[in-house]
N, C-alpha and C positions, 0 to 999 in steps of 0.2 A: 594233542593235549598230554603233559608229564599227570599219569594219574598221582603219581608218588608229589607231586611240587602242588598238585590240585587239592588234594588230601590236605599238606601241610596248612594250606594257604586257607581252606575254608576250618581247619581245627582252628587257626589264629583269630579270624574273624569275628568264628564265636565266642572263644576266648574273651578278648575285646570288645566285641558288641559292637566294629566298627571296620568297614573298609581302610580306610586311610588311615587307621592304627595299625593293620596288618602290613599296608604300605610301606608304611616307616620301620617297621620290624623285619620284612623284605627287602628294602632297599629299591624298590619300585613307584612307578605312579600310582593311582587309586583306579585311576580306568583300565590299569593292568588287573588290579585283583576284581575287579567287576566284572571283569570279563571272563577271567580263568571261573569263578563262580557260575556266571550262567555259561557257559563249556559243560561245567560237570555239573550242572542240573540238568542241562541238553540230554549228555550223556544218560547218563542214570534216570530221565524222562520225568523226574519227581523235583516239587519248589521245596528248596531245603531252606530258606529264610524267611522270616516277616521282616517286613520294609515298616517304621512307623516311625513317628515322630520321637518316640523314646530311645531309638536305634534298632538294631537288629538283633531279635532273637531267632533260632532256628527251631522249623516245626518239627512235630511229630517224626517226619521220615526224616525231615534234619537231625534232631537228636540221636535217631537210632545209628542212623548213617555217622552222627560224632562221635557215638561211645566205639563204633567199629573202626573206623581209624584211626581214632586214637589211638588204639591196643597197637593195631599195626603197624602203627609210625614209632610206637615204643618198642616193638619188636623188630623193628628193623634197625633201630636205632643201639640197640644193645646183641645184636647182629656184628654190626660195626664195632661195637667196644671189643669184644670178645676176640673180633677179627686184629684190632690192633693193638690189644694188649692191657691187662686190667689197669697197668698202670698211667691209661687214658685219662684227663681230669672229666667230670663229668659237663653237662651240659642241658640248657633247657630250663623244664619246670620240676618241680618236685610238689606235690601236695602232700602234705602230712596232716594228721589229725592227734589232738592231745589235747587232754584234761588240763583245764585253765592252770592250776596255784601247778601243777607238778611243771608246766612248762613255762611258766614264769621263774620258777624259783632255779631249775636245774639245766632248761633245753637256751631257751633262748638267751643268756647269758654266754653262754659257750657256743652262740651260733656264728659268730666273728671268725670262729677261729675254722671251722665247717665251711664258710664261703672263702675264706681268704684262700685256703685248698681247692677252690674250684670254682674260681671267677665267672664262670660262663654261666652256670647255676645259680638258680632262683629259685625261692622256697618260700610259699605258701603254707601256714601253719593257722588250722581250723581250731578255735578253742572249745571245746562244750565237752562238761563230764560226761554224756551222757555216748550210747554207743548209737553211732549214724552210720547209716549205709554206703557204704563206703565205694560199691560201685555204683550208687546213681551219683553220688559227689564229685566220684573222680579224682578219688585218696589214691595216693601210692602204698603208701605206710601209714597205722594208726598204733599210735603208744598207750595202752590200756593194763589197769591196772586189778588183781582181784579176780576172780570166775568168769570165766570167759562164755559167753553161752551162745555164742556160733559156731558150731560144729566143726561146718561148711569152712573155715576160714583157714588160711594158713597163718600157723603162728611159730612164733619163736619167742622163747624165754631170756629176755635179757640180764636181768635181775630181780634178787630174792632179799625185800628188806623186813625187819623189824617193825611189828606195831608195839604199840604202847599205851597207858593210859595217861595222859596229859591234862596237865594244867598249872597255871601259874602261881609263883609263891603267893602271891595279893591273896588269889580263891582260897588256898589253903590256907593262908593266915587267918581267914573269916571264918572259914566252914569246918577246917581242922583237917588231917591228913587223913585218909582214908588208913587200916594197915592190915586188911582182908579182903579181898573182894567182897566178903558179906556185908561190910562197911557202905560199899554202892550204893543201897537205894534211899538211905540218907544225905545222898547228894547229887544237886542239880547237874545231870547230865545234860550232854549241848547234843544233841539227836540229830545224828547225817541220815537222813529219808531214804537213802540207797542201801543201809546197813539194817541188820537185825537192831532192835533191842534187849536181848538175851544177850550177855559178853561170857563167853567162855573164857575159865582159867585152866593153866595146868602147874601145879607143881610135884616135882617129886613122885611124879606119876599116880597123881590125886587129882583129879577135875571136878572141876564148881561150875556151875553158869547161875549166873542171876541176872534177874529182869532189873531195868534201870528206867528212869523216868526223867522228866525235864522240861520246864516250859516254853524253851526253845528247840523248832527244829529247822534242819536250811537244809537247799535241796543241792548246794554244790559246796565244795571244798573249801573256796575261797569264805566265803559265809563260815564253815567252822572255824576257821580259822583267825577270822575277824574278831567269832565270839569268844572264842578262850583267849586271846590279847586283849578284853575287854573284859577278862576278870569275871564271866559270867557261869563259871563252871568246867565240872573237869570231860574228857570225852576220848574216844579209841582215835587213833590214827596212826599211820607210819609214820616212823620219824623220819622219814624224807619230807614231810611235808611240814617240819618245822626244826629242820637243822640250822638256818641261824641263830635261833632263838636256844635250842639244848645248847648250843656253841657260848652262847653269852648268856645263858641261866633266866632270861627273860620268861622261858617257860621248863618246865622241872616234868622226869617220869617218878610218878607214885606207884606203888604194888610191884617195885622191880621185881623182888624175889617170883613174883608168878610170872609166867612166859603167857603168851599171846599167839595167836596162829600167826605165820607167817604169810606175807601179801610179795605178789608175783608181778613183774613189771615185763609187760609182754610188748611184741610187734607182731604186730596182725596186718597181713596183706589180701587184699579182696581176694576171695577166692575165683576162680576162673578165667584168672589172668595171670600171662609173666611176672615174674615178680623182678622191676627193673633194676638194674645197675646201682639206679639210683637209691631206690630203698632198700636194698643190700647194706651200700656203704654208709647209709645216715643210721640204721640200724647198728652197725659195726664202730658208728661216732658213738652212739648212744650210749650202749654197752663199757666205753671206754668212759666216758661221762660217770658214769654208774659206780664204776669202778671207785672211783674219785670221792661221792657223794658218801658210798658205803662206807669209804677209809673213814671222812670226819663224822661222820654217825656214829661211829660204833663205839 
């Protein structure tokens, strides 16, 4: 038995949820990979799948036995990049994780041009603001934005953008322009549940915070976002996450003259693993990406 081709062939499987999905992805028959399968449960003396009507999941010592070859197959597998040269294209899978509106509006737009460089490559992109565990998922890279609060995690800074407080000519035609942060709590803020309600200012090297209020709050991005294009109030955010709209005046920043803390656009790789090839260079897409998004923001 190739433990190395055994490995691959039950990662696929699971993957899959299907013998003759791995077949086809192998270039074999199906009673070839049912066979290498029970081999290496022979071997290894432990049932690494459930058989059932819904397909195949793999148990308990199946799982464990998945998230350890996998590492291994990606360590060997960027073994061989290294071995023939970074200017290898890459290949495989890629899992990435990313906050819904930032990778709608910035990642996947620009992802055309990240696979047409690396045709073999396939990319899995998990949307949820919120931070997942990244190695029971089986993220390569996750794109996180703000306070990072796994220690544990390897991270790298890709960019550093501007927040603001926002909202659209309509709200301030109604409600009137704010033109102090003291002005704040006479008006409907749109409350993101991940954020304080205290917004620190700074100008001039004088700081203010004031508590803000509002009778809406939403617990992701896309949801703030909805709500101040719908006129319902002003609210903090980066302006990454509403650059076509500053771009075409659809929505406006109030209280320029005061500055806002700046927000961190990070890449976090599971900790206690290689960090692959792969999310190196989507990292390094990113970064360039960023680049891009900074120039028409600012």
């Amino acid at each position: 038995m190739d433990r190395y081709q055994a490995m691959a062939t039950f990662i696929r499987v699971v993957d899959t949820g299907s013998f003759s999905a791995a077949a086809r992805h192998f270039g074999v028959g199906q009673p070839a990979v049912s066979k290498t399968i029970a081999q290496l449960e022979a071997h290894l003396q432990v049932s690494l799948l459930i058989r059932s009507t819904h397909g195949l999941t793999a148990t308990e010592a199946g799982q464990n036995f998945y998230d350890r070859a996998r590492n291994a197959i990606q360590e060997a597998d960027e073994a061989e990049l290294a071995a023939k040269g970074a200017g290898t294209a890459l290949s495989g899978r890629l899992r990435v994780s990313a906050a819904t509106t930032f990778a709608r509006l910035h990642i996947i737009p620009e992802l055309p041009r990240f696979l047409e460089e690396h045709p073999h490559l396939t990319v899995e992109i998990l949307l949820d603001d919120r931070m997942i565990d990244l190695v029971a998922e089986g993220v390569d890279i996750s794109l996180r934005m703000g306070t990072l609060a796994d220690s544990t995690a390897i991270t790298r800074k890709i960019a550093t953008g501007r927040r603001s407080v926002l909202a659209t000519p309509a709200y301030l035609n109604q409600a009137g322009t704010p033109r102090s942060p003291a002005d704040l709590p006479n008006h409907e803020a749109i409350i993101y549940s991940q954020l304080p309600t205290v917004w620190s200012f700074l100008r001039d090297g004088a700081a203010i915070s004031v508590s803000v209020s509002g009778r809406l709050r939403v617990s992701a991005a896309e949801g703030l976002r909805a709500a101040v294009l719908a006129n319902m109030g002003l609210t903090i955010a980066s302006d990454w996450m509403f650059v076509p709209e500053l771009e075409d005046g659809t929505v406006v920043r109030v209280l320029d003259a005061w500055s806002l803390p700046s927000i961190d656009l990070w890449a976090v790789f599971p900790a206690g693993r290689m960090i692959t090839a792969k999310a190196r260079q989507f990292a390094a897409f990113v970064e360039n990406v960023m680049k891009t998004v900074h120039a028409s923001s600012s």
